[in-house]
C-alpha positions in Angstrom: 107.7 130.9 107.4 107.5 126.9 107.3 105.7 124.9 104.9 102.3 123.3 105.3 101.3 119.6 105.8 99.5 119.7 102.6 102.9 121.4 100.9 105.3 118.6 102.7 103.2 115.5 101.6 102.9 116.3 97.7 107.1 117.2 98.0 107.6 113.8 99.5 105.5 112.2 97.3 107.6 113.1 94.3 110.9 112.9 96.4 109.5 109.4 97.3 109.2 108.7 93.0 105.9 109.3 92.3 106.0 110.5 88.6 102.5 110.3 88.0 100.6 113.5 86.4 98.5 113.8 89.2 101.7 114.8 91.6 103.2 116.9 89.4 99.7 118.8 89.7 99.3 118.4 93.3 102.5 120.1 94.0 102.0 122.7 91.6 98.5 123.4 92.7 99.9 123.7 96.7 103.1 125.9 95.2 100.2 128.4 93.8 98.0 128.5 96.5 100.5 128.6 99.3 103.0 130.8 97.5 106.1 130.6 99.3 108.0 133.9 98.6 108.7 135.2 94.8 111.9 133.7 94.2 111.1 130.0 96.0 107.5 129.8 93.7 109.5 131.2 90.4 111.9 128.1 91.0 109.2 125.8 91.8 107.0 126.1 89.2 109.9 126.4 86.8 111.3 122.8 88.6 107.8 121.9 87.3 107.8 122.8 83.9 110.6 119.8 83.7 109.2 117.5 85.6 107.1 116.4 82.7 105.1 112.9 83.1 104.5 111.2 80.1 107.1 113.4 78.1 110.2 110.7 78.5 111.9 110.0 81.3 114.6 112.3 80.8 112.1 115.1 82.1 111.2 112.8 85.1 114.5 113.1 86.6 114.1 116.4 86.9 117.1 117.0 89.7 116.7 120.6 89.6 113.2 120.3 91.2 114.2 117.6 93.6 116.9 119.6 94.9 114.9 122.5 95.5 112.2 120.6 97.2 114.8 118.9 99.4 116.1 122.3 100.1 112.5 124.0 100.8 112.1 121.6 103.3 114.8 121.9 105.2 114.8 125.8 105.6 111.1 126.2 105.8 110.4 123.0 108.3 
């Protein structure tokens, strides 16, 4: 299994800073549609539920997420 274009540009998007609403939601929205395996999307969209723009920047950091995207693109490239 490897991800998609579509999948690898919203990750690098947020891995690249963007902590705007609308990548939050692009990422989700590819994590749904493309639906990785159970465990990967559980972790995703949980990774998500942190990664909360507008909600203080101590949800931006989000790490968690980050290191699962890093680590989602690595094994699924």
């Amino acid at each position: 299994m490897t991800v998609s274009e579509r999948f690898h540009q919203a990750a690098t998007r947020i891995l690249e800073g963007d902590e705007s609403i609308a990548a939050a939601n692009e990422l989700e929205g590819v994590v749904i549609d493309e639906y990785l395996d159970d465990e990967r999307t559980e972790d995703l969209l949980e990774g998500l539920s942190l990664y909360s723009p507008g909600s203080g920047r101590e949800y931006l950091d989000a790490p968690e997420l980050r290191q699962l995207l890093v680590r989602t693109l690595e094994e699924l490239a």
